[in-house]
N, C-alpha and C positions, 0 to 999 in steps of 0.2 A: 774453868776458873784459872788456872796457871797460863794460858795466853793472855785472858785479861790481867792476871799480874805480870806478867814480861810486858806489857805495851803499857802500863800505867803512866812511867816516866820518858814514854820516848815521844820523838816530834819531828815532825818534816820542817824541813828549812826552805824559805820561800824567798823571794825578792818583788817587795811592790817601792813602788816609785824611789830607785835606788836605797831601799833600805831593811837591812838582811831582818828577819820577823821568823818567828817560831808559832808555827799552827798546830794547834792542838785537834786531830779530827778523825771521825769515825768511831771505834771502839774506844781508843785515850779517851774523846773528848765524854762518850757514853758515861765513861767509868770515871771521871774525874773525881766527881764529888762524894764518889761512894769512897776515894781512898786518897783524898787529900786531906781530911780531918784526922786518919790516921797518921799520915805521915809529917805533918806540923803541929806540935801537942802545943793546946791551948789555943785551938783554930780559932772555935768559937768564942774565947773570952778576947782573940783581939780583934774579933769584928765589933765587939760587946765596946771595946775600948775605943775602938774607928769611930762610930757612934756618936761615941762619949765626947772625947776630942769638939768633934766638930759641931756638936750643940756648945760646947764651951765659946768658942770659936767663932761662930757665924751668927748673923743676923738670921729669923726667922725665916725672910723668902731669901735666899740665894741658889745659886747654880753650882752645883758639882761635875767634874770633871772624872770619867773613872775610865783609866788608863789601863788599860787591857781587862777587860771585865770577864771575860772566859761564861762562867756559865750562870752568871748574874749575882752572885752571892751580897757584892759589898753591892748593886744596885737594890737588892730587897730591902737588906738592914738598912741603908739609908733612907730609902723611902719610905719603909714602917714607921722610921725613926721622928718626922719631919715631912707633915701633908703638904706644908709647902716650900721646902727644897726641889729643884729640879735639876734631872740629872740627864749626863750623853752619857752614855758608854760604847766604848772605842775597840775593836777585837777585830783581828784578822781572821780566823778562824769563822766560813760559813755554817760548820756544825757549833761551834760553839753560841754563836748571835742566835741559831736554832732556838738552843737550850732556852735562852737568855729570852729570846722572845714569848717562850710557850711559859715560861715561870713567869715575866712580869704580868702577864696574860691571866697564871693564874690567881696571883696578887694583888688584879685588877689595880696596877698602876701605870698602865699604857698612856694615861691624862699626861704624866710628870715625867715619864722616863721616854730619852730616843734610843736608837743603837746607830751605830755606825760602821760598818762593816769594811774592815780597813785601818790605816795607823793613825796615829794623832797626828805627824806631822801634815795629812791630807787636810785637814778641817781650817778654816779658815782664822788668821789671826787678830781678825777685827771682833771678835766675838770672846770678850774674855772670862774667867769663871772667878766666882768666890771661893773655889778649893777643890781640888785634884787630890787622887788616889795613885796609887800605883803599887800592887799587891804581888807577891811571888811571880813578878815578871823580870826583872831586870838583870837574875843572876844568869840568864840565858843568852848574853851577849857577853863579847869578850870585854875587857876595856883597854881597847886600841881606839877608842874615840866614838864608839858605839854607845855606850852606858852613856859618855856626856851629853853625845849628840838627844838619845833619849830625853833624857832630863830635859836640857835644855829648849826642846821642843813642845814641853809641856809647858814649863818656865813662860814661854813666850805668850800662850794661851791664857795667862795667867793676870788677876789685878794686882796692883804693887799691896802688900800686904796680907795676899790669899794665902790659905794654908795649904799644904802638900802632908798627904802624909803616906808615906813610904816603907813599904817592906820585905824586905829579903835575904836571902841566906849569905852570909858573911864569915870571914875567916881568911886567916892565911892560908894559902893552898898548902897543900902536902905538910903541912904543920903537926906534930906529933898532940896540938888541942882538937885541931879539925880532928885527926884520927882518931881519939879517945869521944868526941862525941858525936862522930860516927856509929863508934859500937855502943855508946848508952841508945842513939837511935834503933839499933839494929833490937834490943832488947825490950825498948820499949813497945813497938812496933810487934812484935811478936807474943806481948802483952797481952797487945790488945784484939791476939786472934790473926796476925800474918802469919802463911806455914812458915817456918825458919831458913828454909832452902833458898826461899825467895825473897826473903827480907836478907839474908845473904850476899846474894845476886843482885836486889838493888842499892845498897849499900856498896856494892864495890862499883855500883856506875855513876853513882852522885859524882864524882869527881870529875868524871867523863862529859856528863852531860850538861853540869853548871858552870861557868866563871868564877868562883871565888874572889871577890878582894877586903883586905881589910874593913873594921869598923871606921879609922880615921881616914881612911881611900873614900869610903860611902861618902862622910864626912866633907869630905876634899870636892869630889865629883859636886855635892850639891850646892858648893861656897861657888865653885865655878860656873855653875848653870846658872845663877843668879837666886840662890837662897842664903838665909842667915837664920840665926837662932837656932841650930840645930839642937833637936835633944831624944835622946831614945827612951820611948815609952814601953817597948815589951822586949821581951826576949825568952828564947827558949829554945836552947841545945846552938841549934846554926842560923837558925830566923831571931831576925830581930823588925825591929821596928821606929820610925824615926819620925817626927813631925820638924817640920821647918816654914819658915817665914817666906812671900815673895817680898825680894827690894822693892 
């Protein structure tokens, strides 16, 4: 059990078609979902919320875009959510599309859902969607023009007026708030049945492993991809959550 918690937050760094990508695979990608609900409180109520959003939002039959889909979660909830939404999902990671395939498989929605194994900016941009996801992916690039380039490669895929809705962990780095709920994470976490040693141990590598930038940096990045309206719908500890407009 203590290797699967040392390897829960770690990741090989890969390069497909000029553009640096974080693969989640092997054991990580096994163990992902048994301890990422741990480790973002109130997993499930903002998938509950992603949902919600986008029956607001969308016409009946539209297309979804789901920008790093890892082990299919936000393609289930959506597809439960809406028989006729149709959905890509977009993941580097061949263990992870694994996952993702043998779950839509078992939720017999293979009709409504593709995968794509690979990044978004591969897919082609004559094909555009009624609304894009983008889930605990983006704090894993620096922003030295990476995070924008992101965005804006979704952005492109996009109908003027689709919705994006975005989430990830936020903060000034080394900020004496980030540190203080760090250790409410650290507490929490050990709540809910982490040994303490380890929730110790990953707690001091969050820093290491993510990018940090501000709320109003998030904010900034998606005015410049080509979004507007931004407004935050959840939040909890360092994860938050943003819905925005395409121009």
């Amino acid at each position: 059990m203590s290797d699967r918690l040392h390897n829960f937050i770690s990741y090989r760094l890969e390069n497909m078609t000029n553009q640096q990508v974080f693969v989640f695979e092997g054991e990580r990608a096994e163990n992902y979902d048994q301890y990422i609900p741990i480790w973002v409180p109130g997993y499930e109520l903002m998938h509950d919320l992603l949902s919600s959003i986008l029956q607001t939002h969308l016409p009946k039959e539209s297309s979804i875009l789901i920008a790093g889909c890892g082990s299919g979660k936000e393609l289930v909830t959506l597809g439960k959510a809406n028989p006729s939404w149709r959905l890509l999902g977009v993941d580097p990671s061949p263990d992870m599309i694994k996952k993702t395939r043998d779950r839509i498989s078992q939720e017999k929605l293979e009709n409504r859902v593709r995968l794509h194994q690979g990044v978004v900016s591969e897919l082609l941009e004559n094909t555009l969607y009624d609304a894009a996801t983008l889930i605990l992916v983006m704090h894993f690039f620096p922003d030295d023009g990476t995070k924008l380039t992101l965005l804006q490669s979704i952005a492109q895929r996009l109908k003027s007026g689709a919705t994006l809705l975005l989430v990830d962990s936020y903060g000034e780095e080394s900020s004496t708030q980030v540190e203080g709920k760090l250790e409410i994470l650290k507490n929490y976490v050990i709540q809910k049945g982490f040994p303490p040693k380890q929730a110790q141990e990953r707690i001091e590598k969050i820093p290491q492993n993510i990018h940090l930038v501000s709320e109003n940096r998030i904010i900034a990045l998606l005015e410049e991809a080509g979004f507007k309206m931004v407004e935050r719908f959840y939040s909890a500890l360092l994860v938050g959550g943003w819905v925005a407009e395409r121009r």
